[in-house]
TORPA-4810 file (N, C-alpha, C, O; in nm, 3 decimals):
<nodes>
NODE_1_-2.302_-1.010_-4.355_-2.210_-0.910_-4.402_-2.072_-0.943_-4.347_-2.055_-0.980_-4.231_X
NODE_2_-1.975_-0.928_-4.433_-1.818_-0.944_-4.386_-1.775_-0.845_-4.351_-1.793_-0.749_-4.425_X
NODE_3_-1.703_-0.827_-4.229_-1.661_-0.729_-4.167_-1.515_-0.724_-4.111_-1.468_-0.827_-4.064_X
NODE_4_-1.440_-0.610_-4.115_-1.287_-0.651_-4.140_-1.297_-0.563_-3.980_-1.396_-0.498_-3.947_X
NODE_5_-1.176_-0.581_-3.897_-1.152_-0.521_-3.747_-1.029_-0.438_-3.774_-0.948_-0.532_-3.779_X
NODE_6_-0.944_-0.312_-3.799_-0.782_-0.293_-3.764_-0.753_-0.337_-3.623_-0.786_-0.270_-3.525_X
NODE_7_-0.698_-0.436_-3.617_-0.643_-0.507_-3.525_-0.589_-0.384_-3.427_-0.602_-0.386_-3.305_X
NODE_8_-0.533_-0.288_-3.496_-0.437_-0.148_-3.431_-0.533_-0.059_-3.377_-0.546_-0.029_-3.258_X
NODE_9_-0.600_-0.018_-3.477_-0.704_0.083_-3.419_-0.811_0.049_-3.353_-0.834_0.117_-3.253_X
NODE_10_-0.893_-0.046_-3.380_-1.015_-0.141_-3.336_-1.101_-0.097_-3.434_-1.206_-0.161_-3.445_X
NODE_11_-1.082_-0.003_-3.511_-1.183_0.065_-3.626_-1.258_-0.073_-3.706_-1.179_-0.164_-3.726_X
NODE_12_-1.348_-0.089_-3.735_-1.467_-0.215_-3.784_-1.481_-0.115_-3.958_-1.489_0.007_-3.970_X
NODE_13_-1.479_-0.203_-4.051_-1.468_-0.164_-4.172_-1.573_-0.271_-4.221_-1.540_-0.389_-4.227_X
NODE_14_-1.687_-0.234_-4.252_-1.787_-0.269_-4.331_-1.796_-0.338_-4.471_-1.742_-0.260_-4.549_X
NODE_15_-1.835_-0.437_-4.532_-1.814_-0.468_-4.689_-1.984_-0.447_-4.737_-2.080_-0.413_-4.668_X
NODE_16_-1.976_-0.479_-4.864_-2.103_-0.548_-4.915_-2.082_-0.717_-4.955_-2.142_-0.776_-5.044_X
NODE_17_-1.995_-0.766_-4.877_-2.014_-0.920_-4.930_-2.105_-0.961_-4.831_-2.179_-0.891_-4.763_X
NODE_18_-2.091_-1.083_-4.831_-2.199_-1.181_-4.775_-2.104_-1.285_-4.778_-2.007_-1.272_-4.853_X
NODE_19_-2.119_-1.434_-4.675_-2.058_-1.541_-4.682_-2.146_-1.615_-4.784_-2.267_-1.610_-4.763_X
NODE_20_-2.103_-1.682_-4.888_-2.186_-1.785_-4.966_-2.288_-1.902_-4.907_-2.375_-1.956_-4.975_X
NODE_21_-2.269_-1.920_-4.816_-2.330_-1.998_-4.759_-2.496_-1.887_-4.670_-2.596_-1.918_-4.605_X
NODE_22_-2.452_-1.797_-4.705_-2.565_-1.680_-4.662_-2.763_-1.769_-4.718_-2.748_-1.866_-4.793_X
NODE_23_-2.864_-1.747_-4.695_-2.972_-1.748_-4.762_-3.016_-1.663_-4.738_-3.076_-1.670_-4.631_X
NODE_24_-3.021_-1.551_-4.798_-3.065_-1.433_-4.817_-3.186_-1.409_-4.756_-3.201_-1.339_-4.655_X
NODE_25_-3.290_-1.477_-4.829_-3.430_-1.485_-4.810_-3.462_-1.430_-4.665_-3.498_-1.321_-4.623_X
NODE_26_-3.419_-1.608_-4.579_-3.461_-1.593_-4.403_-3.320_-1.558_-4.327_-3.299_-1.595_-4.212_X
NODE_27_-3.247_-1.500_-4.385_-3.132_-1.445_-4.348_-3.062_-1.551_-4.283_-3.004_-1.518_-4.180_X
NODE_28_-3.053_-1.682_-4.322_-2.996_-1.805_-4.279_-2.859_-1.894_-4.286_-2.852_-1.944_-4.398_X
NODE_29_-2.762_-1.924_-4.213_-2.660_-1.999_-4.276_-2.768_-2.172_-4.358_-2.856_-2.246_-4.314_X
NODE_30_-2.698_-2.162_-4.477_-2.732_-2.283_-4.554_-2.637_-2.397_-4.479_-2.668_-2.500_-4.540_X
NODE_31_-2.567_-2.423_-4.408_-2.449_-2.482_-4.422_-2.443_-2.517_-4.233_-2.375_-2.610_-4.191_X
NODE_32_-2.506_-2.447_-4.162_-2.504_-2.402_-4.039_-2.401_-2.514_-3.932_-2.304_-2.475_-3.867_X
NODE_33_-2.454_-2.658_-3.938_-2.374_-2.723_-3.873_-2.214_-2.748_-3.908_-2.129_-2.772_-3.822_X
NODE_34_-2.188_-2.739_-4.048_-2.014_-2.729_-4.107_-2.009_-2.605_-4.134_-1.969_-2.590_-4.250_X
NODE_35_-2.036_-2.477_-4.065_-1.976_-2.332_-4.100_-1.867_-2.339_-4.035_-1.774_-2.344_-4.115_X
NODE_36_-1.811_-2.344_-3.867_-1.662_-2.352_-3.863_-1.560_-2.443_-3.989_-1.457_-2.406_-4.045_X
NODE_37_-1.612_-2.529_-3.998_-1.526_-2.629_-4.083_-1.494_-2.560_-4.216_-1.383_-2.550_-4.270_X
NODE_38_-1.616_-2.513_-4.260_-1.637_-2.471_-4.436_-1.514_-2.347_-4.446_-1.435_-2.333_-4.538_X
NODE_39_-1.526_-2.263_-4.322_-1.484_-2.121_-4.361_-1.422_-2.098_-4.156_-1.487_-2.031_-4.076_X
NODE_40_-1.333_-2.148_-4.132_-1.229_-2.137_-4.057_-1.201_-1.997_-4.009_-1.180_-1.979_-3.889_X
NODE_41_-1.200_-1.912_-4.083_-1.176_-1.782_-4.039_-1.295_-1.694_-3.964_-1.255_-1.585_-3.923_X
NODE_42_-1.383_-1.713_-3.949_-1.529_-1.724_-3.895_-1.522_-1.693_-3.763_-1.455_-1.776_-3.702_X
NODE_43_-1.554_-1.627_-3.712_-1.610_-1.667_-3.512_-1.766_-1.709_-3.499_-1.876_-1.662_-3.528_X
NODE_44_-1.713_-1.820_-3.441_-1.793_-1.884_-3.356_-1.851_-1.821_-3.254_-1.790_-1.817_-3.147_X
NODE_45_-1.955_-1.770_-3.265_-2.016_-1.691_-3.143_-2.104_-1.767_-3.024_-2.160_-1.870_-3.063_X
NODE_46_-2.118_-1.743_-2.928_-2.224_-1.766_-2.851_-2.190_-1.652_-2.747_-2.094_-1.576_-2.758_X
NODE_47_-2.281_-1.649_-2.644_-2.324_-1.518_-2.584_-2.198_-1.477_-2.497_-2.194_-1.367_-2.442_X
NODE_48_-2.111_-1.555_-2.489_-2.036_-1.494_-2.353_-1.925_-1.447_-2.446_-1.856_-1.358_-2.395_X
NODE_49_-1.885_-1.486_-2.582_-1.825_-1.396_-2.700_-1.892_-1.274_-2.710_-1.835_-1.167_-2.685_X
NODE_50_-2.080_-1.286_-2.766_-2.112_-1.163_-2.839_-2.125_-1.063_-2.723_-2.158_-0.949_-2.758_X
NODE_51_-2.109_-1.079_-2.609_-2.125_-0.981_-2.486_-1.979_-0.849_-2.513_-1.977_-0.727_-2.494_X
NODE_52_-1.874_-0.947_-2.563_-1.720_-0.839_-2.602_-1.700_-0.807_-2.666_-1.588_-0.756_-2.680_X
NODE_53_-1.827_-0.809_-2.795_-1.812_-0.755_-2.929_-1.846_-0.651_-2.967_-1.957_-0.654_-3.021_X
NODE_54_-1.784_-0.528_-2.961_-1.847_-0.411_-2.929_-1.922_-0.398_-3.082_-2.012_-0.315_-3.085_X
NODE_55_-1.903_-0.453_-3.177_-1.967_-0.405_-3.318_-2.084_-0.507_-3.330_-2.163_-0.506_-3.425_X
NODE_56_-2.088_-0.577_-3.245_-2.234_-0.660_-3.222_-2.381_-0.602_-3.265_-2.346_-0.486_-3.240_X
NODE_57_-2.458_-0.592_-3.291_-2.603_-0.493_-3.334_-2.628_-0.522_-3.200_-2.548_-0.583_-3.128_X
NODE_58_-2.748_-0.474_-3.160_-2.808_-0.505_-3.022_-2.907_-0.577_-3.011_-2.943_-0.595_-2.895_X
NODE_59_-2.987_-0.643_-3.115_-3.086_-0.715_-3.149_-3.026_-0.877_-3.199_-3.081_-0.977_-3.246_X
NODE_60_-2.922_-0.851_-3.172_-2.871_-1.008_-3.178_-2.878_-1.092_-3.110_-2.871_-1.051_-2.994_X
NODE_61_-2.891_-1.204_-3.118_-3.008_-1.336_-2.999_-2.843_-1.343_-2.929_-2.855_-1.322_-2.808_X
NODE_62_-2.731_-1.361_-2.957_-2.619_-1.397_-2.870_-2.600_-1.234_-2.751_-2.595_-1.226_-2.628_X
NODE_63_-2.596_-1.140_-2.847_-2.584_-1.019_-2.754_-2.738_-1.003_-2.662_-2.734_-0.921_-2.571_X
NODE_64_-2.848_-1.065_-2.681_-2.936_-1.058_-2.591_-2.870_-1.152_-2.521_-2.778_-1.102_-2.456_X
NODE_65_-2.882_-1.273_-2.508_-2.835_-1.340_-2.442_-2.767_-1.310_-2.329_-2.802_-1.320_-2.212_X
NODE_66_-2.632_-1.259_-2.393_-2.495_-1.209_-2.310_-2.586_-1.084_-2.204_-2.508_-1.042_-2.118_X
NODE_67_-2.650_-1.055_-2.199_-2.708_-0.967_-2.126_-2.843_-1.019_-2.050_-2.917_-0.955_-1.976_X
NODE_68_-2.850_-1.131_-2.085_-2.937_-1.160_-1.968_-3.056_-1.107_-1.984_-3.114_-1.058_-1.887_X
NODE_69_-3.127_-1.109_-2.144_-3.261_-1.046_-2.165_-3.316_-1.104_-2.268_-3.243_-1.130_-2.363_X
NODE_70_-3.455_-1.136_-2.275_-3.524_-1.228_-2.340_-3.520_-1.214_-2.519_-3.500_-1.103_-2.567_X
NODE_71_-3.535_-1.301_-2.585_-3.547_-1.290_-2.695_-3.647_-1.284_-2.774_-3.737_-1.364_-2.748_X
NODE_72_-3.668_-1.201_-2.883_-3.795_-1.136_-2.951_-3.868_-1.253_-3.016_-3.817_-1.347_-3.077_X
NODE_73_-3.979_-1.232_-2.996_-4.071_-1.362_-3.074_-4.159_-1.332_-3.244_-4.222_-1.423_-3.297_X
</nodes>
């Protein structure tokens, strides 16, 4: 899902898009190793990012991570 931030407010604004490179199915990037490249505007996450992301879900393998708690099997 694409998600817009007001830079001003911090307010998180929700879409119904999807990045094209999405696979729906296994909820997968198609593209995974050229996603910075493909689509630049993107963050690059890993855990010590998704730890400051307050709109993070909590079931996210980077926000587990960032917290120092195991991941679901």
């Amino acid at each position: 899902m694409i998600k817009f931030e007001d830079e001003d407010t911090g307010r998180i604004y929700y879409t119904n898009e999807v990045c094209k490179q999405l696979e729906i199915f296994h909820c997968m990037c198609t593209r995974y190793a050229e996603r910075s490249v493909l689509v630049p505007e993107y963050l690059t996450l890993d855990a010590s990012l998704a730890g400051s992301l307050k709109w993070m879900p909590e079931t996210c393998a980077y926000h587990l991570l960032a917290e120092s708690k195991n991941l679901p099997m």
